[in-house]
BADRENMAR-685824 format. One record per residue (C-alpha): residue number from 1; residue in one letter; z, y, x. Coordinates in Angstrom, 2 decimals. Each point is the difference from the previous one (the first is absolute). Example, Ala and Ser with C-alpha at 12.3 -4.5 7.8 and 13.67 -1.06 7.14 Angstrom:
<nodes>
(node 1; 'A'; (7.80; -4.50; 12.30)),
(node 2; 'S'; (-0.66; 3.44; 1.37)),
</nodes>
This chain:
<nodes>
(node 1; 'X'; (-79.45; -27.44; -17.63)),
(node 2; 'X'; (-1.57; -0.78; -3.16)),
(node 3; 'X'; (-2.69; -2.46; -0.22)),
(node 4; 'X'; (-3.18; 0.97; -1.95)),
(node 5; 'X'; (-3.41; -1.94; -0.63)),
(node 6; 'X'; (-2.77; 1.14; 2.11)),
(node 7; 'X'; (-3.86; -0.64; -1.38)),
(node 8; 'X'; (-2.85; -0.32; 2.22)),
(node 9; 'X'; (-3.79; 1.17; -0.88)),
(node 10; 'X'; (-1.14; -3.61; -0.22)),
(node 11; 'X'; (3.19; -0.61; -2.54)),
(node 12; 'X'; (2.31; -1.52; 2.76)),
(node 13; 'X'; (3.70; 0.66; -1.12)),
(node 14; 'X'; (2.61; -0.06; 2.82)),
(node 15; 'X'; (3.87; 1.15; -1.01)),
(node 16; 'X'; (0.10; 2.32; 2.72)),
(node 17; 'X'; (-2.26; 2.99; 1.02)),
(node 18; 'X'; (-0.73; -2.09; 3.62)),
(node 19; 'X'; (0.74; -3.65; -0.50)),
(node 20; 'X'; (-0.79; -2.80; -2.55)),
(node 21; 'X'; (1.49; -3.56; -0.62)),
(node 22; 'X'; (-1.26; -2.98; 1.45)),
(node 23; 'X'; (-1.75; -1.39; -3.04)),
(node 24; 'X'; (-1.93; 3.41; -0.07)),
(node 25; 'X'; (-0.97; 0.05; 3.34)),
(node 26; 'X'; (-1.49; -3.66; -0.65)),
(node 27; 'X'; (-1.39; 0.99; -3.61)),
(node 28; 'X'; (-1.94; 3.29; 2.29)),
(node 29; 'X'; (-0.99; -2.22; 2.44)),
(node 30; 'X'; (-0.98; -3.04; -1.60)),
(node 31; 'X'; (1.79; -2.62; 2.00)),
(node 32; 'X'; (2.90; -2.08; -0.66)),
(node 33; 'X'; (3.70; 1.79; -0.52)),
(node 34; 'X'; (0.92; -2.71; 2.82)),
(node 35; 'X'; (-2.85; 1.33; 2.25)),
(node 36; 'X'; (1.68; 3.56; -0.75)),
(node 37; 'X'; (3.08; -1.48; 1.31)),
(node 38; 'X'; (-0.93; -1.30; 3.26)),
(node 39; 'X'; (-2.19; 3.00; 0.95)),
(node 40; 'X'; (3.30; 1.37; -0.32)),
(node 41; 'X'; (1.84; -1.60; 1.61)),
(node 42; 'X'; (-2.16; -0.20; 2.78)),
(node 43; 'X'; (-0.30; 3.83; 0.40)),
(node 44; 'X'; (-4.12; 0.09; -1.85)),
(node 45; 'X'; (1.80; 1.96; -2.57)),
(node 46; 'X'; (2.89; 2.95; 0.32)),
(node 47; 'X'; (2.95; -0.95; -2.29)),
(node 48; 'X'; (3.67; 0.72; -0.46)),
(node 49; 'X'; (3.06; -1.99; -2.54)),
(node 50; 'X'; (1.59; 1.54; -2.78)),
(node 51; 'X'; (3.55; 0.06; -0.10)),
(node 52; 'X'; (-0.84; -3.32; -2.20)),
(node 53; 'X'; (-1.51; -1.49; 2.59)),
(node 54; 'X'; (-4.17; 0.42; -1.58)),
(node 55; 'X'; (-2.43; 1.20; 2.23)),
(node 56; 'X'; (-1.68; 3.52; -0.69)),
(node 57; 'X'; (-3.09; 0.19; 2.24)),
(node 58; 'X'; (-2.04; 3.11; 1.17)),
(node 59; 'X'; (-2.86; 0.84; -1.83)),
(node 60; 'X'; (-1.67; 1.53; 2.76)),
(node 61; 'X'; (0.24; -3.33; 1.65)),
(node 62; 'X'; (-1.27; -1.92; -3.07)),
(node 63; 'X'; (-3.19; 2.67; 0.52)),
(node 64; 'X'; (-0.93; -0.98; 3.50)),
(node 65; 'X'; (0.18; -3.23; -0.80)),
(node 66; 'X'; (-3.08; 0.53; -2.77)),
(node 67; 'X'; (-1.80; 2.03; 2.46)),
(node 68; 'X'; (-0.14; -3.00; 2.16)),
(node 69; 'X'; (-0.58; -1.96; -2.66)),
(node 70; 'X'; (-3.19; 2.67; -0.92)),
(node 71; 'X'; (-1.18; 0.06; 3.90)),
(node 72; 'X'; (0.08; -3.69; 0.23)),
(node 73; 'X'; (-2.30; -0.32; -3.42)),
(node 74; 'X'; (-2.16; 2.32; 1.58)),
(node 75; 'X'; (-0.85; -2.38; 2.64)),
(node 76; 'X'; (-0.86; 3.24; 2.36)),
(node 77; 'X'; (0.04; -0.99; 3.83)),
(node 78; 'X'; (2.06; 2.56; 1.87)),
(node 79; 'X'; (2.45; 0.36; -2.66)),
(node 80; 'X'; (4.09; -1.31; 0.00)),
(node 81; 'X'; (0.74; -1.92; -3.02)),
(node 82; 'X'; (3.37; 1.23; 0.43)),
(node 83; 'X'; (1.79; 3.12; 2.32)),
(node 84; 'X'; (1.74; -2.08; 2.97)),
(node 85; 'X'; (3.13; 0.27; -1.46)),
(node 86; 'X'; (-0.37; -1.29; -3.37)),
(node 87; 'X'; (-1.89; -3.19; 1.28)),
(node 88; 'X'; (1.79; -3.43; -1.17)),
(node 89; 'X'; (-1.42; -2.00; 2.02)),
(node 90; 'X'; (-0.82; -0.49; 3.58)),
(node 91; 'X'; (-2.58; 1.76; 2.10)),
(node 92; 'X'; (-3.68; -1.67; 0.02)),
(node 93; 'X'; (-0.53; -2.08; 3.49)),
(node 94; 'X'; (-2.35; 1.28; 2.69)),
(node 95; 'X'; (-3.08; -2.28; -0.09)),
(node 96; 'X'; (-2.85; -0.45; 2.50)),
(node 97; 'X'; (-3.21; 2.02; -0.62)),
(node 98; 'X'; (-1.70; -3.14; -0.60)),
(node 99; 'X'; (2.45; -1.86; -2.28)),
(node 100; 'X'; (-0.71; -0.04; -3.43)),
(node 101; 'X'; (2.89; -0.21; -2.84)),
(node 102; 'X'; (1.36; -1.82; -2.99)),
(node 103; 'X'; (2.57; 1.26; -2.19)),
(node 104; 'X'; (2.13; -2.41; -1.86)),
(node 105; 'X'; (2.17; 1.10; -2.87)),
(node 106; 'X'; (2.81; -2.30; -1.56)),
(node 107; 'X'; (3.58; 0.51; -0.55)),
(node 108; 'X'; (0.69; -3.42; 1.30)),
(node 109; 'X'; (1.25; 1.57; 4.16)),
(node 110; 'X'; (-0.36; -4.16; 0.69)),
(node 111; 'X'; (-3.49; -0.41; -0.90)),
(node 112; 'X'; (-0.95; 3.09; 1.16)),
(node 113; 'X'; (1.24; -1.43; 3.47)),
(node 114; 'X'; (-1.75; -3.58; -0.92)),
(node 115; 'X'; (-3.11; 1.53; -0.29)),
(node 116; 'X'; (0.26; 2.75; 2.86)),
(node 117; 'X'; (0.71; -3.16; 2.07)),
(node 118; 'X'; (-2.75; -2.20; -1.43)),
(node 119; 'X'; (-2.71; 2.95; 0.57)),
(node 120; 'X'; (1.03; 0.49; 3.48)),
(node 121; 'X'; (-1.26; -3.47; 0.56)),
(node 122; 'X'; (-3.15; 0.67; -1.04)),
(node 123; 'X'; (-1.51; 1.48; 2.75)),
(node 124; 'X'; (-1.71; 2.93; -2.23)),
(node 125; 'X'; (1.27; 2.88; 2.39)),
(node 126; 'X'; (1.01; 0.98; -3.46)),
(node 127; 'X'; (3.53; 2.47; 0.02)),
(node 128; 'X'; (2.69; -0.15; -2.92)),
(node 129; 'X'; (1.15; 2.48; -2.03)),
(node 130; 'X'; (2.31; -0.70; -2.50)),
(node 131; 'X'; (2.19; 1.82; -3.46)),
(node 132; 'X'; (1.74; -1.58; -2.64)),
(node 133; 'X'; (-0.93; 1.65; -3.04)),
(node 134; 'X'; (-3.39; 1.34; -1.41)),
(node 135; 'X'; (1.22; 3.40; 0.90)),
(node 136; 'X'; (1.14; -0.56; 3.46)),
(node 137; 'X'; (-3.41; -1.77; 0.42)),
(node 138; 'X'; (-2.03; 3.60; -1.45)),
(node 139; 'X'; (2.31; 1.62; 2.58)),
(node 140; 'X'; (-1.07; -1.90; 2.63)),
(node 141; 'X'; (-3.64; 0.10; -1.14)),
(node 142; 'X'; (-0.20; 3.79; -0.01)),
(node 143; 'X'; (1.36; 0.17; 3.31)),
(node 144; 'X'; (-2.76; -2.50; 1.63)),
(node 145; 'X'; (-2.08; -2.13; -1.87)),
(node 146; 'X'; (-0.04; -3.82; 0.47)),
(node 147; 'X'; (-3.07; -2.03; 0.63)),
(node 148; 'X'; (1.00; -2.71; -2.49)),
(node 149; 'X'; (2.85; 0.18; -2.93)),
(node 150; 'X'; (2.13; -3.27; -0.94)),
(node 151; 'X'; (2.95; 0.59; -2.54)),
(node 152; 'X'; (1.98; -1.37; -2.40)),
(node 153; 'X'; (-0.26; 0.94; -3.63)),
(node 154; 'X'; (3.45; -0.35; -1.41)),
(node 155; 'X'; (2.57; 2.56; 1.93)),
(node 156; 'X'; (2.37; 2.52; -0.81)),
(node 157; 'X'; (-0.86; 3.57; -0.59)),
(node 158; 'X'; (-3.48; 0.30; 0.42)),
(node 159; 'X'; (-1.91; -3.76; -1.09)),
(node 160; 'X'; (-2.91; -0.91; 1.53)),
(node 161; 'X'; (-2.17; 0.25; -2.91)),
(node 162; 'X'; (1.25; 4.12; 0.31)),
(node 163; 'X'; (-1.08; -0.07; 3.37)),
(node 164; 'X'; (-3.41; -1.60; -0.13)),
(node 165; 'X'; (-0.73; 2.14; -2.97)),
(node 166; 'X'; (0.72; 3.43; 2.09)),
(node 167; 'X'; (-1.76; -1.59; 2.75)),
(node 168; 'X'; (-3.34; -0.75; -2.17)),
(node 169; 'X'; (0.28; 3.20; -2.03)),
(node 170; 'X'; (0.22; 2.21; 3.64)),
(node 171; 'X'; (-3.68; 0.56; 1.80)),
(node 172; 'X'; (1.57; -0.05; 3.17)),
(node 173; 'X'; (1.65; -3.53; -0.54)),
(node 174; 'X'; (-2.62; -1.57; -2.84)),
(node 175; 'X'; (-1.64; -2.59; 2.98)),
(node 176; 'X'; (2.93; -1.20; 1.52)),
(node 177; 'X'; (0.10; -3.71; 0.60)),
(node 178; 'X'; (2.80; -1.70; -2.32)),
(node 179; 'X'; (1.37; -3.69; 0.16)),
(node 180; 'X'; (3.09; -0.78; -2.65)),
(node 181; 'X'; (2.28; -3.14; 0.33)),
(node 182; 'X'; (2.72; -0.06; -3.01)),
(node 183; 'X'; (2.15; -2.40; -1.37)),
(node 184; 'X'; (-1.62; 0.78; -3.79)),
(node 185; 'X'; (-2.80; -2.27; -0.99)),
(node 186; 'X'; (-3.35; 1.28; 0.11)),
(node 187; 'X'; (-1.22; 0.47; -3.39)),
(node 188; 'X'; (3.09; 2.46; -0.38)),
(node 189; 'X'; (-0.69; 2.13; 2.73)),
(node 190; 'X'; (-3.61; 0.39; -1.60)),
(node 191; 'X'; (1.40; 0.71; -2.92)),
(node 192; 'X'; (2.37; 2.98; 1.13)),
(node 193; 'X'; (-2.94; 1.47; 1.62)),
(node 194; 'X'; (-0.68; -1.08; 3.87)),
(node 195; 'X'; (-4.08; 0.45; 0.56)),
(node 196; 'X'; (-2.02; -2.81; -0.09)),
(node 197; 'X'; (-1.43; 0.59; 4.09)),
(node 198; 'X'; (3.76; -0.60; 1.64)),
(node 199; 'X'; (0.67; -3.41; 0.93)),
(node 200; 'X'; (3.31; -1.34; -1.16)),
(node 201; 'X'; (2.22; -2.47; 1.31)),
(node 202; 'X'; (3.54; -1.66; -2.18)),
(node 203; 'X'; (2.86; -0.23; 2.39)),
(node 204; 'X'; (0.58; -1.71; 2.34)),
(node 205; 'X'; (-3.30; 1.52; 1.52)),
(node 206; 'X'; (-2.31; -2.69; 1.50)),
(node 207; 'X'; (-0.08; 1.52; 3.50)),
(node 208; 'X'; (-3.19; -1.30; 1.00)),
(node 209; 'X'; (-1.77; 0.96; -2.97)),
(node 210; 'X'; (1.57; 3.41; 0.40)),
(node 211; 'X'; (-0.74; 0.16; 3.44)),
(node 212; 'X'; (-4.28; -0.39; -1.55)),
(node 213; 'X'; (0.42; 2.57; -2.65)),
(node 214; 'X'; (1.68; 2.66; 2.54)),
(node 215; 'X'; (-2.70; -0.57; 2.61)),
(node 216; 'X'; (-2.85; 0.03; -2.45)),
(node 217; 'X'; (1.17; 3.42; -0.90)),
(node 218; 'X'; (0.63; 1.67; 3.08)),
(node 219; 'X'; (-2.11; 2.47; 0.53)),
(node 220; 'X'; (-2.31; 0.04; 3.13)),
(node 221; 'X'; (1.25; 2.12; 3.12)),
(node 222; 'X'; (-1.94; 2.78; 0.77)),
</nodes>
């Protein structure tokens, strides 16, 4: 069959009618091509080898993806950030009524652990939620809102500059409680654009002080 190019409204070129190259996925997406590869791989995104062994993948695929993507910038309770299916990663824990939550975003899965672990201690009654990437984190976001936000800035795909920046531009998201820790100095971070009100902490994280800036933020229960 021959192959032919295949041009999108929005200018997206794939080199057949229904599928599009890795690189093109990630270029439509806005993530890294390795990000493209391991939602791949771990089913996020529909994809089959050429006879040369590169992965075409399905642009219908690549689509629910961005609607996810669109739902979870939306910040609209109710809504999936992604259909069941297409979800890479794992399904939000059931929390008390009274708990309130924290999501932590880094792409580090051991000090994601270190500081699930460390909260847990604190005896906040305060569940954890947790995504790797500033995308993942929207996802999650869309799909329930956290109490209190405390990311990394430098990650693959989405950075957490991108996220905080979708966050403060989106009404529904504008007043959520931030805390950074990063292992670049502070007068960088300022400088690539994090807002003067969120605290900011240089890896390794003092746990105590973040412990203070957490609970100073976390909103009253109602």
């Amino acid at each position: 069959m021959k192959t032919t190019d295949h041009q999108l409204n929005d200018g997206f070129v794939c080199d057949r009618a229904a599928f599009c190259t890795t690189r093109q996925a990630a270029e439509r997406i806005g993530v890294s091509h390795r990000t493209v590869q391991m939602w791949v791989e771990n089913g996020t995104l529909q994809a089959w080898k050429t006879a040369g062994g590169h992965r075409r993948i399905a642009i219908d695929s690549v689509d629910r993806l961005l609607e996810g993507r669109r739902n979870a910038l939306a910040g609209v309770p109710g809504i999936p950030a992604m259909p069941p299916a297409a979800r890479p990663i794992a399904p939000i824990p059931a929390v008390s009524a009274s708990a309130r939550t924290v999501l932590i975003v880094d792409d580090d899965a051991m000090l994601l652990r270190l500081y699930e672990l460390e909260i847990e201690t604190w005896g906040l009654d305060l569940a954890v939620r947790k995504a790797s990437n500033g995308i993942e984190a929207l996802m999650r976001i869309g799909e329930a809102r956290p109490d209190i936000l405390v990311s990394d800035l430098y990650m693959p795909g989405m950075d957490g500059f991108g996220m905080i920046r979708s966050l403060r531009d989106n009404p529904h998201t504008a007043s959520m409680p931030m805390v950074v820790i990063s292992g670049m100095d502070k007068p960088t971070v300022l400088a690539l654009g994090l807002p003067d009100d969120v605290p900011y902490f240089t890896k390794p994280a003092p746990l105590e002080a973040l412990r203070a800036a957490v609970t100073a933020r976390l909103p009253e229960r109602v």
